[in-house]
N, C-alpha and C positions, 0 to 999 in steps of 0.2 A: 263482135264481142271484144270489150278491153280489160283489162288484167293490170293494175300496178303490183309488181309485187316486192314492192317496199313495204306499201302496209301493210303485208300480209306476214311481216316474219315475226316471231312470235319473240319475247324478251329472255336471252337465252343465258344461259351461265356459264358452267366449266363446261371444256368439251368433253366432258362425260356425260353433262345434259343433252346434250344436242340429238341423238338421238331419241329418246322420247317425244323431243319437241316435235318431231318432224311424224308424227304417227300421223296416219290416212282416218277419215270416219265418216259416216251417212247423217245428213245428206252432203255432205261438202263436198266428197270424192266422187260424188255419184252423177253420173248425166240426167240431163232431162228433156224432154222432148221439144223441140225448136232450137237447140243448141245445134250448133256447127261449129267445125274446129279448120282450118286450112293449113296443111301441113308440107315441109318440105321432105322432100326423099333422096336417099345414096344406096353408095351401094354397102355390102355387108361389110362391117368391120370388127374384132372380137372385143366384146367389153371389157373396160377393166376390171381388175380382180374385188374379191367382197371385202366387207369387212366396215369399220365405222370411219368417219371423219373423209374420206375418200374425195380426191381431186380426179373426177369426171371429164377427160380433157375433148370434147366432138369439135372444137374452135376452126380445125382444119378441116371440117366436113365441105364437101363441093355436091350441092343439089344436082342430083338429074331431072328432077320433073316434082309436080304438085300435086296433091288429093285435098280433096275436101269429104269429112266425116260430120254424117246430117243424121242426127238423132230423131227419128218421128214418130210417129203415132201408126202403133202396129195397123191401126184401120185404114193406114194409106196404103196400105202392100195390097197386092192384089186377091191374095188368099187370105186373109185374117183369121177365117176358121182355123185354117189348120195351126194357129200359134194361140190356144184357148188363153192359156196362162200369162202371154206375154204384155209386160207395160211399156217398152218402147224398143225400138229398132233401130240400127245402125246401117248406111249404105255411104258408096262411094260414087251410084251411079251407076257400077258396073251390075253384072249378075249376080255378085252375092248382097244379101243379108241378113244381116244376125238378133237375132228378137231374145230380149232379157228382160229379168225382174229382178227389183228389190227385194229383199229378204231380211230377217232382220240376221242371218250370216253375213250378208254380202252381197255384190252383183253378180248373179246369178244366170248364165246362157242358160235359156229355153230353148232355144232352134236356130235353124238355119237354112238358107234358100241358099245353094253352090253348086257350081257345077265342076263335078272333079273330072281328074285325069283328061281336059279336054273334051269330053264326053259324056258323061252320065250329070244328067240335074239329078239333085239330090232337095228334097222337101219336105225337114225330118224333124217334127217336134222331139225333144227328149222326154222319155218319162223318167229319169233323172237326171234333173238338169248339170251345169257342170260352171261350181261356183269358182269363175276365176277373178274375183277378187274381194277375198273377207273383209268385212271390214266390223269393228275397230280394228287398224293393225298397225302394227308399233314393230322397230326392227327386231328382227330375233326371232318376230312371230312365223308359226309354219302351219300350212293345213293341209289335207287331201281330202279328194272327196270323186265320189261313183261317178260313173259317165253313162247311160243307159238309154237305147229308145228302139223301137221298133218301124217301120215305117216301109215306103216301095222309093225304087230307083229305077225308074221307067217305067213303072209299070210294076217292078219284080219285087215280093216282099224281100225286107234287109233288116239284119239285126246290127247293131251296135253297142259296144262293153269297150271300157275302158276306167281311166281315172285322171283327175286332175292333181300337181300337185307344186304348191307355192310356197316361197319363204322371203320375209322380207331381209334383203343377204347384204343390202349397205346399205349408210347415209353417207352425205355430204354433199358438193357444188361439182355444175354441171358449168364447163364453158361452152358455148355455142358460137359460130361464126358470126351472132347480132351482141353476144353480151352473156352476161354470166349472171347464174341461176343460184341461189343459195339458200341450203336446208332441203335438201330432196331427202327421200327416201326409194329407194329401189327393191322393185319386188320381181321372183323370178317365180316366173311360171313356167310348167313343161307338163304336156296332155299327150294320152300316149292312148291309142286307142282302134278298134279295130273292127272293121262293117265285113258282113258276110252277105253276099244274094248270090242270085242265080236264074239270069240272065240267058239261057241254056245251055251251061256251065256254069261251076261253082267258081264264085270269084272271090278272094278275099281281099280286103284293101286297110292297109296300116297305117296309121297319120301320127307322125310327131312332130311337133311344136314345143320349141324352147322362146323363150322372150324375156328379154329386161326388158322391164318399164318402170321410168323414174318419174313419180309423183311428187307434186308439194302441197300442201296443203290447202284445202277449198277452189283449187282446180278441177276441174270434171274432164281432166283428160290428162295423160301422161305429157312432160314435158320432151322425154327422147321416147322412142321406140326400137329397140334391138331384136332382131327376131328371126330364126329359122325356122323352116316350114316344110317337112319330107312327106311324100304319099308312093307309097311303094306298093305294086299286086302283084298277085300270082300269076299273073298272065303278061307280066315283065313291061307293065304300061306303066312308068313313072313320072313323079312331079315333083321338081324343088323353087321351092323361095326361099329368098334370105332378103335382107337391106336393114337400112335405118330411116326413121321416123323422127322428126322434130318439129314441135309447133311454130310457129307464123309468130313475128317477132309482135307482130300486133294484139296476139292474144298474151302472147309472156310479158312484154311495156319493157324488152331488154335494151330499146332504143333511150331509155332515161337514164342510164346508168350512170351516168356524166355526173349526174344530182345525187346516188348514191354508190358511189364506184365499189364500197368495199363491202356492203351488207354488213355494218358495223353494230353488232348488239356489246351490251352492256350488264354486266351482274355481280354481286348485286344493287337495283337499283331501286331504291334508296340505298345508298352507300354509307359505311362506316369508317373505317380506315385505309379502307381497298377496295379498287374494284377491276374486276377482269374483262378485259375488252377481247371480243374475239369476232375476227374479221376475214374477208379473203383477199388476197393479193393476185394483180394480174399480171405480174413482171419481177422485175428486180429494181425497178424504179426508189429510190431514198423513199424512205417513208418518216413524217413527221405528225405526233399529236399533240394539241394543243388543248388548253381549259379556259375560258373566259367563262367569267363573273355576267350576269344581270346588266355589267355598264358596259359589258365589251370588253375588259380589260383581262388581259393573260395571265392568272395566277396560276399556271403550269405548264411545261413546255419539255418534252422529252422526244429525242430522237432515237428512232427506231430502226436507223440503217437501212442497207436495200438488207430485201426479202423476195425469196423467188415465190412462181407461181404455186402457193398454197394455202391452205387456212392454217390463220395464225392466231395465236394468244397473245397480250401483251396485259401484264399488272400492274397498274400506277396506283402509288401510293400517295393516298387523299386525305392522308391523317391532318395535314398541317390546315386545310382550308377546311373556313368556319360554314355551319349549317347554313345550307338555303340549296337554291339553285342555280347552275353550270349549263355551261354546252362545248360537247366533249368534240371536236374536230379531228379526222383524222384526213393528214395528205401526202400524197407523194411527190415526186417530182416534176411531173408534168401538169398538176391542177389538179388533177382527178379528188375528190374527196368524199368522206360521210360523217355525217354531222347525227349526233343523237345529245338528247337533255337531259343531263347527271340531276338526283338530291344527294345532297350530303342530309343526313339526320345521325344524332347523337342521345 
């Protein structure tokens, strides 16, 4: 699978717009079945803080190892019964997998094949499933929702209660060790939940899961993965994960950036007197933009000084040039640049 995602930024305005632009929605956000994602892995590190317009910095991430996520057809697992509800499934290969559906809330977990604490498989449809990820969602949005199912763990019946609960807590650019990502939105989920059986003793077992995952739009899979992972019982048998997750430069296209180094949108466009460029910076590199006319020729030229690593605005005033159309260049010092095509209309 390839992914430019140049074309995919949408035409943005003041950085007050920006987040709206970056809203998740079905089917764009949603997987489907023959999708695979090849992802690289580290170890935990704490996200940065919420909030809008946010510079995402993972650039110094060092992989320890690879996973690849293969969405299929609940009918290739070996029990498909027991996941009545389910329209596709997620596996790594290993022992577990995770069977969900569409909804018109969102992607919605039906079950799950795991085997916890080292020991117990677990093969436990929900009868209420546990929607972790709403969609339409736009930042600011929050949900919660029931966690519920019945089912055996070895044999032993087990019950399961709980809830899900998510909020989309920032926007902004993500930098990754292949190139930089622009217009995410980050949603934070935390499930909090709790199986009982009895195994010939009562055992109780608690699972919380916290996760950022930073989406962008009409990807079917998170661009980072942040994620803790506790399983605690009463018979003192425990389990933690943590790390991070980042997609394969091959599906993000972060290897072209060269062609558009700064994710430079433009609004409004068509232009009147102004228009506000807003872009991301990788450095503190001079930055320079330029305007040429239809023949090539620079009827604008304004230097923008260094800027460090962040999203930036800059306003050029386009009163003086006559209607038609432009292309708006922006560069730094080293080459790197992004090119977009201005109207003046009056």
């Amino acid at each position: 699978m390839t992914w430019n995602r140049y074309a995919l930024l949408p035409a943005l305005g003041t950085l007050a717009s920006l987040a709206g632009a970056q809203s998740l929605s079905s089917p764009g956000n949603v997987p489907v079945v023959g999708s695979s994602f090849l992802v690289h892995t580290a170890a935990y590190a704490a996200p940065p803080a919420a909030g809008p317009d946010q510079l995402f910095d993972y650039q110094s991430l060092v992989g320890t190892g690879t996973a690849t996520y293969s969405w299929i057809s609940p009918s290739a697992y070996s029990n498909p019964a027991a996941f009545p509800t389910a329209q596709m499934a997620v596996t790594t290969g290993g022992p577990d997998t995770l069977f969900y559906r569409n909804t018109a809330t969102g992607l919605e977990k039906v079950g799950e094949r795991r085997v916890y604490l080292g020991t117990y498989t677990v093969e436990a449809a929900f009868s209420d499933g546990a929607l972790e990820l709403k969609l339409p969602l736009a930042y600011a949005d929050t949900w919660t929702d029931a966690i519920a199912g019945t089912f055996n763990i070895d044999g032993n019946p087990a019950v399961r209660s709980g809830s899900v609960t998510g909020v989309a807590d920032a926007t902004g650019h993500v930098h990754l060790p292949g190139g930089s990502i622009t217009h995410v939105l980050r949603v934070r989920t935390r499930v909090s939940e709790t199986t009982t059986f009895n195994p010939g003793l009562p055992i109780t077992v608690t699972h919380k899961r916290t996760e950022y995952a930073y989406y962008t739009p009409f990807l079917k899979a998170p661009v980072v993965r942040v994620y803790g992972d506790t399983l605690t019982s009463s018979i003192n048998v425990n389990q933690t994960t943590s790390g991070i997750e980042w997609l394969d430069d091959a599906a993000l296209g972060t290897s072209d950036r060269t062609a558009d180094a700064f994710g430079l949108s433009l609004f409004p466009n068509p232009a009147n007197t102004a228009v506000d460029l807003t872009y991301l910076t990788l450095g503190t590199a001079r930055m320079m933009v330029e305007v040429t006319d239809v023949r090539g020729a620079v009827v604008l030229r304004k230097d923008l000084g260094s800027r460090s690593a962040s999203m930036q605005r800059e306003r050029l005033d386009v009163g003086a040039l006559r209607p038609g159309l432009y292309q708006v260049t922006l560069t730094d010092a080293q080459g790197a640049h992004s090119m977009q095509r201005l109207s003046i209309a009056r």
